[in-house]
DRENDO-1510 file (C-alpha; in Angstrom, 1 decimal, always signed):
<recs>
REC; n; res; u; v; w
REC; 1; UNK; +0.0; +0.0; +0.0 .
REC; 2; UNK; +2.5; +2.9; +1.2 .
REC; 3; UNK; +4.6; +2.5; -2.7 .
REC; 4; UNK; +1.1; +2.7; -4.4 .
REC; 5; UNK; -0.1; +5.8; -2.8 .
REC; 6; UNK; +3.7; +7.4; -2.7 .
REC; 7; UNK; +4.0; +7.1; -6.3 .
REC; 8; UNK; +0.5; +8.1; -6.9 .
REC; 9; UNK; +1.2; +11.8; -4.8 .
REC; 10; UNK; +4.5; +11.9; -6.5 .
REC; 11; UNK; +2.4; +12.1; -10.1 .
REC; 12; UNK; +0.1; +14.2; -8.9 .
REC; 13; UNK; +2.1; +17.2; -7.3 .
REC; 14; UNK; +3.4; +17.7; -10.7 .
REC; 15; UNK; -0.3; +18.3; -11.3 .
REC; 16; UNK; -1.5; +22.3; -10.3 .
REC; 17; UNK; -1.3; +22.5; -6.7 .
REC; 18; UNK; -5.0; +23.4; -4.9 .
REC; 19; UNK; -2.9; +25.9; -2.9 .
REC; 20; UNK; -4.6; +28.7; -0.9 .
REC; 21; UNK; -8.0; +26.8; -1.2 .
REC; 22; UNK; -7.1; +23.8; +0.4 .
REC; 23; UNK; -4.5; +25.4; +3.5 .
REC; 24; UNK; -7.7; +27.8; +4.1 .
REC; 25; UNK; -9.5; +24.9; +5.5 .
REC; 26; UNK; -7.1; +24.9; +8.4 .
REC; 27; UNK; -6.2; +28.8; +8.6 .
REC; 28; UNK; -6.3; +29.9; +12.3 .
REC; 29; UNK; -8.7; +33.6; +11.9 .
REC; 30; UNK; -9.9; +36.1; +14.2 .
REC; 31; UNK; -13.4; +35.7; +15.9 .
REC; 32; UNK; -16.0; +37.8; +13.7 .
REC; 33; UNK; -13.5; +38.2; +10.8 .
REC; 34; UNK; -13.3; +35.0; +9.4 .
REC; 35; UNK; -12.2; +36.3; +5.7 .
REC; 36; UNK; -9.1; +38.8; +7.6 .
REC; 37; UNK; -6.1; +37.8; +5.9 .
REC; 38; UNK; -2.4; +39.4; +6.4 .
REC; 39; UNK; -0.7; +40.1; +3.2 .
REC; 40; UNK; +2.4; +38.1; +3.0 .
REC; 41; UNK; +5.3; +40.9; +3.7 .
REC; 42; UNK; +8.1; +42.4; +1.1 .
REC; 43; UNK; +10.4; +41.7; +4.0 .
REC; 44; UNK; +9.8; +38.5; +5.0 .
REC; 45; UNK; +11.9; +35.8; +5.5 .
REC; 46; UNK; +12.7; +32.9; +3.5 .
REC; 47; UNK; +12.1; +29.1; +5.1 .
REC; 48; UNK; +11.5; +25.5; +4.3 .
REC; 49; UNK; +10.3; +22.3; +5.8 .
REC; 50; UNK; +10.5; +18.8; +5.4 .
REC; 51; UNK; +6.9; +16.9; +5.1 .
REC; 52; UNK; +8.5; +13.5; +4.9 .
REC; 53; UNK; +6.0; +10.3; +4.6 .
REC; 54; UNK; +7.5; +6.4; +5.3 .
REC; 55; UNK; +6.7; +3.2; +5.7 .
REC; 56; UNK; +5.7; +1.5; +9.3 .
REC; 57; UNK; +4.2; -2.1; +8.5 .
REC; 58; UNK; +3.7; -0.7; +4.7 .
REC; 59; UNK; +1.6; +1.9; +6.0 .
REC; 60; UNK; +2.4; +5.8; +5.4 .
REC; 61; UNK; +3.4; +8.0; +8.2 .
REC; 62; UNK; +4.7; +11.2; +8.5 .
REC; 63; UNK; +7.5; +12.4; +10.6 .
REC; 64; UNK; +6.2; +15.1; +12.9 .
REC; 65; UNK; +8.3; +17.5; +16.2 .
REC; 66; UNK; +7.4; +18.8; +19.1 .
REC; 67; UNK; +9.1; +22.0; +19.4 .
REC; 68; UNK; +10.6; +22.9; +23.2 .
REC; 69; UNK; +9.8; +25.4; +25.0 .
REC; 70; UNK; +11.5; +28.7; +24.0 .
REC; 71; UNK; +11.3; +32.6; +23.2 .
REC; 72; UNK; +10.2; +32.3; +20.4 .
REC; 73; UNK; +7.1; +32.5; +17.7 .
REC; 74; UNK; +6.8; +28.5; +17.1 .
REC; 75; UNK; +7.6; +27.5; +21.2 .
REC; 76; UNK; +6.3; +24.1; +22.1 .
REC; 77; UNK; +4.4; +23.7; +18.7 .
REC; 78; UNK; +3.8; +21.0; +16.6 .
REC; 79; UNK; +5.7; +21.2; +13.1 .
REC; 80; UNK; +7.7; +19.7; +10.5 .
REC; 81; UNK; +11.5; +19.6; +10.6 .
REC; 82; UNK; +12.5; +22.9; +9.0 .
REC; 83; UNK; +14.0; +26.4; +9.2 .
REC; 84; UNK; +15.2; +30.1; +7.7 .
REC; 85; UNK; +17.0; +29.4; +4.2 .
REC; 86; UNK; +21.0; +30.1; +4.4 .
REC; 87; UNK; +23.0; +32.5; +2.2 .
REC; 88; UNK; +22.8; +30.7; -1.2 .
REC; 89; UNK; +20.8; +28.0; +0.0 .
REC; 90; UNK; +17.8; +26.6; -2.2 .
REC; 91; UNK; +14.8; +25.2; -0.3 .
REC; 92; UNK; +15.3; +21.9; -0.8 .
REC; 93; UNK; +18.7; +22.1; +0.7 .
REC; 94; UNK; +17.5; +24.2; +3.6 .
REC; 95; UNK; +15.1; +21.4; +4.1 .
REC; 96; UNK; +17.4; +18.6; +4.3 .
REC; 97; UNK; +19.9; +20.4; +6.4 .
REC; 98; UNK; +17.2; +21.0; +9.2 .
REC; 99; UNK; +16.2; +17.7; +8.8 .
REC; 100; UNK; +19.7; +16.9; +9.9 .
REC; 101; UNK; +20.3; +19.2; +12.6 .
REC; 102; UNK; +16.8; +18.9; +13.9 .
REC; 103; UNK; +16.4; +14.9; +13.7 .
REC; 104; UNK; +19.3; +13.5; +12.8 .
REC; 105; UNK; +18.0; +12.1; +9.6 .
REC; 106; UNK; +20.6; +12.3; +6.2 .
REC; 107; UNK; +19.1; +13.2; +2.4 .
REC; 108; UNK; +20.7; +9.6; +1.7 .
REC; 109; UNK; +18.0; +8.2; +3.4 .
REC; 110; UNK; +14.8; +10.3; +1.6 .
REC; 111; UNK; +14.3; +11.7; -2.1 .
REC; 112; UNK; +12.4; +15.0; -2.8 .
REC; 113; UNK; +8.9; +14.1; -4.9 .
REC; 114; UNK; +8.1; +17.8; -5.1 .
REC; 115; UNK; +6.5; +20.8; -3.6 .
REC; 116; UNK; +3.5; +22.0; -2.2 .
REC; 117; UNK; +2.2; +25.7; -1.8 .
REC; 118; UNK; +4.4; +28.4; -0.2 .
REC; 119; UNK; +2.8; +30.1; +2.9 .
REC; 120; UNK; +3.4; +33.6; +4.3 .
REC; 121; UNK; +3.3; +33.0; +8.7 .
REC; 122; UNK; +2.7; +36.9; +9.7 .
REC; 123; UNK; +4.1; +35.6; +13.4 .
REC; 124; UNK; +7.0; +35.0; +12.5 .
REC; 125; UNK; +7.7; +37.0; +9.4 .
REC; 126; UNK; +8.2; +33.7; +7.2 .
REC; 127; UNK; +7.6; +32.1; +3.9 .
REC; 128; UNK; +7.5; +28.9; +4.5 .
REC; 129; UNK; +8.2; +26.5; +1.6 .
REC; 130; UNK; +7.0; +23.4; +2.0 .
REC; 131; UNK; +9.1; +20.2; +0.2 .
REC; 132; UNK; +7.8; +16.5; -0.2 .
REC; 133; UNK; +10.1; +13.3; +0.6 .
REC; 134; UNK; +9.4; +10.1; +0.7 .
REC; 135; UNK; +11.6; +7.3; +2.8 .
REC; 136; UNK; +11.6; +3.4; +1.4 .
REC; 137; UNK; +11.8; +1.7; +4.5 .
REC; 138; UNK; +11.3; +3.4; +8.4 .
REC; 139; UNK; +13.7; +5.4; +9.6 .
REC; 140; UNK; +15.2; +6.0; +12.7 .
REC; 141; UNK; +15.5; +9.6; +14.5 .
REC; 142; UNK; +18.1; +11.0; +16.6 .
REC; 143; UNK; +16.2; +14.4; +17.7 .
REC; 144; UNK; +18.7; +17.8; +18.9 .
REC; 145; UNK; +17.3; +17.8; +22.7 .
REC; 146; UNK; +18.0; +21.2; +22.3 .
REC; 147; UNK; +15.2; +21.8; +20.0 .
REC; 148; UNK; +13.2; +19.1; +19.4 .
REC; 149; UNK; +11.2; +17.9; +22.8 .
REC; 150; UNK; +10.0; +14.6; +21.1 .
REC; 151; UNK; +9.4; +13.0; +18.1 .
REC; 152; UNK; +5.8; +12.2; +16.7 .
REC; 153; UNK; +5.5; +9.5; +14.3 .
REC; 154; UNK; +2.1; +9.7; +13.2 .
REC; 155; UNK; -0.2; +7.3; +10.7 .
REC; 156; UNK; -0.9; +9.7; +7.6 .
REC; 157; UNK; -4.0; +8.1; +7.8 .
REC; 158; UNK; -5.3; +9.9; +10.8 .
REC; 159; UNK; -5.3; +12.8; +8.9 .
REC; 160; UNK; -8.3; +12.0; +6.6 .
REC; 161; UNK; -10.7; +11.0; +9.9 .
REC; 162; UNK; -13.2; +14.0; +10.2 .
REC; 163; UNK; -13.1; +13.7; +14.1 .
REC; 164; UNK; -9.1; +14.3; +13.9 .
REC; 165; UNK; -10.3; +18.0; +12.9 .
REC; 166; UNK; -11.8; +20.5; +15.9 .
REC; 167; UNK; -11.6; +24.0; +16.6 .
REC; 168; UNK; -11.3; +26.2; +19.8 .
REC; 169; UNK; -9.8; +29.7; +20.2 .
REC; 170; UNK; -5.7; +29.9; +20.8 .
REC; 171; UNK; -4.0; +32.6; +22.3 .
REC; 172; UNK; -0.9; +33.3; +19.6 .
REC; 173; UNK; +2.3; +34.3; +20.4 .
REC; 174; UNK; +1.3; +37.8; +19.5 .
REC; 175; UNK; -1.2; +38.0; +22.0 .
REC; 176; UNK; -4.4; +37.6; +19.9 .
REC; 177; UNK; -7.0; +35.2; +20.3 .
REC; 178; UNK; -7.6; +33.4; +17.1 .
REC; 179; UNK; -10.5; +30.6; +16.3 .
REC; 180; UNK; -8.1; +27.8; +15.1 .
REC; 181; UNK; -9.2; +24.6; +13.1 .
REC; 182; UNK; -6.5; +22.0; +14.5 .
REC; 183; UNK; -6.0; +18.5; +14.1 .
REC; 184; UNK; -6.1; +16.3; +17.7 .
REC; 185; UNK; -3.3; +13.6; +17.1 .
REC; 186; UNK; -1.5; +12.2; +19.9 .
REC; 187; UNK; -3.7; +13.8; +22.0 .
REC; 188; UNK; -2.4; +17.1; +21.2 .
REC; 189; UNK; -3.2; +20.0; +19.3 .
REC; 190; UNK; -1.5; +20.6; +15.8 .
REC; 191; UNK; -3.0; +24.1; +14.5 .
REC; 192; UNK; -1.4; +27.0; +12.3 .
REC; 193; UNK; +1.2; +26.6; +9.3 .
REC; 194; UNK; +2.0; +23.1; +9.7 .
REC; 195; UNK; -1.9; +21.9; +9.9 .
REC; 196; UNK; -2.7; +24.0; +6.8 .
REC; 197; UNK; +0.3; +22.4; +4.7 .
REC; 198; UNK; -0.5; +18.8; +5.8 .
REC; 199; UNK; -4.6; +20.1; +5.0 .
REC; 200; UNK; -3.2; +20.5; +0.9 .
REC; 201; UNK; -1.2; +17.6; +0.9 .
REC; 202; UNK; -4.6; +15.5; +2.0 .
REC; 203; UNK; -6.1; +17.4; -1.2 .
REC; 204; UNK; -3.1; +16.8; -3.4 .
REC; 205; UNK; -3.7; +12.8; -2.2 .
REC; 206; UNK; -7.3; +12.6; -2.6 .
REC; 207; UNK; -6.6; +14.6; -6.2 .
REC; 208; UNK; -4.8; +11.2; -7.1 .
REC; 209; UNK; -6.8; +8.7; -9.1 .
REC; 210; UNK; -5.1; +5.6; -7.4 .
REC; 211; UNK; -5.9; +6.9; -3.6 .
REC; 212; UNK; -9.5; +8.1; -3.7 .
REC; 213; UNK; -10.3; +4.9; -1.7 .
REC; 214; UNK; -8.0; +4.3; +0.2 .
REC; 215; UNK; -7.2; +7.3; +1.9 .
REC; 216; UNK; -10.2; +8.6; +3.1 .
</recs>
């Protein structure tokens, strides 16, 4: 099953993306304003991230973090390996390299199938890139205690179960309360960027001919 539904997302993200349509779905908003949007910024800064899917028991998962606590925009969140680009640095390398740093988990061991929509995060004054991998076999982590407070391999799966998706109000980093659609996995709450990238790469899966009924 996982090499029939990676191959079949690797066709289709070379497909037009669904973009701002599908991460919407998940968009944290402000009470009353539902349709307020920040325009990304001339000056913000470049990121990527790593949304990388493997095999456990030849079903897909996809490697998530916990972030630790820090001062910081992203503290204690749920997220992707990723980070700010470095001087001359394209995405995809920015990607791996956080993926290293962060998890301890080589490019040798992963292979880009593409991209999905860049995002603007007005919190933290980044675009966020988002890059596709896929792993042939599991893979083992080796997290940077200093950032990463655990590890959450999570069934891809549980992301296409309506009752994984809730909403509540958030206090964010900048002091608003926002009405944010989240996903509950592991019993915790994964909300902002990160849910609205893995909310398109559900799309771009369900988009694919081979998946529609599998992953649902």
């Amino acid at each position: 099953m996982f090499q029939e539904i990676t191959k079949a997302l690797e066709k289709q993200l070379l497909n037009p993306l669904p973009g701002v349509k599908a991460q919407g779905k998940m968009r944290p908003y402000l009470p009353g304003f539902p349709n307020l949007d920040i325009p990304p910024s001339p000056f913000a800064k470049e990121s990527a991230v790593l949304a990388l899917l493997y095999p456990i028991q030849d079903q897909p998962h996809i490697l998530l973090i916990e972030r630790n606590i820090y001062k910081g925009a992203h503290s204690g969140q749920i997220s992707f390996p990723g980070g700010k680009l470095e001087k001359n640095e394209s995405y995809t390398e920015a990607a791996a390299r956080e993926t290293l740093e962060e998890v301890g988990i080589d490019n040798g061991c992963f292979h880009i199938i593409g991209e999905l929509s860049k995002l603007f995060v007005a919190a933290s004054n980044f675009n966020i890139q988002p890059i596709v991998a896929i792993a042939d076999q599991a893979i083992i982590p080796h997290p940077d205690s200093r950032e990463v407070a655990q590890i959450l391999e999570t069934p891809f799966q549980l992301f296409f179960e309506q009752n994984r998706r809730k909403e509540k109000l958030i206090k964010s980093t900048m002091g608003m309360e926002l009405m944010a659609p989240y996903f509950d996995v592991h019993n915790k709450t994964l909300w902002g960027a990160t849910a609205m990238i893995i909310s398109e790469l559900i799309e771009v899966t369900q988009l694919a001919p081979q998946n529609k009924l599998r992953m649902r």
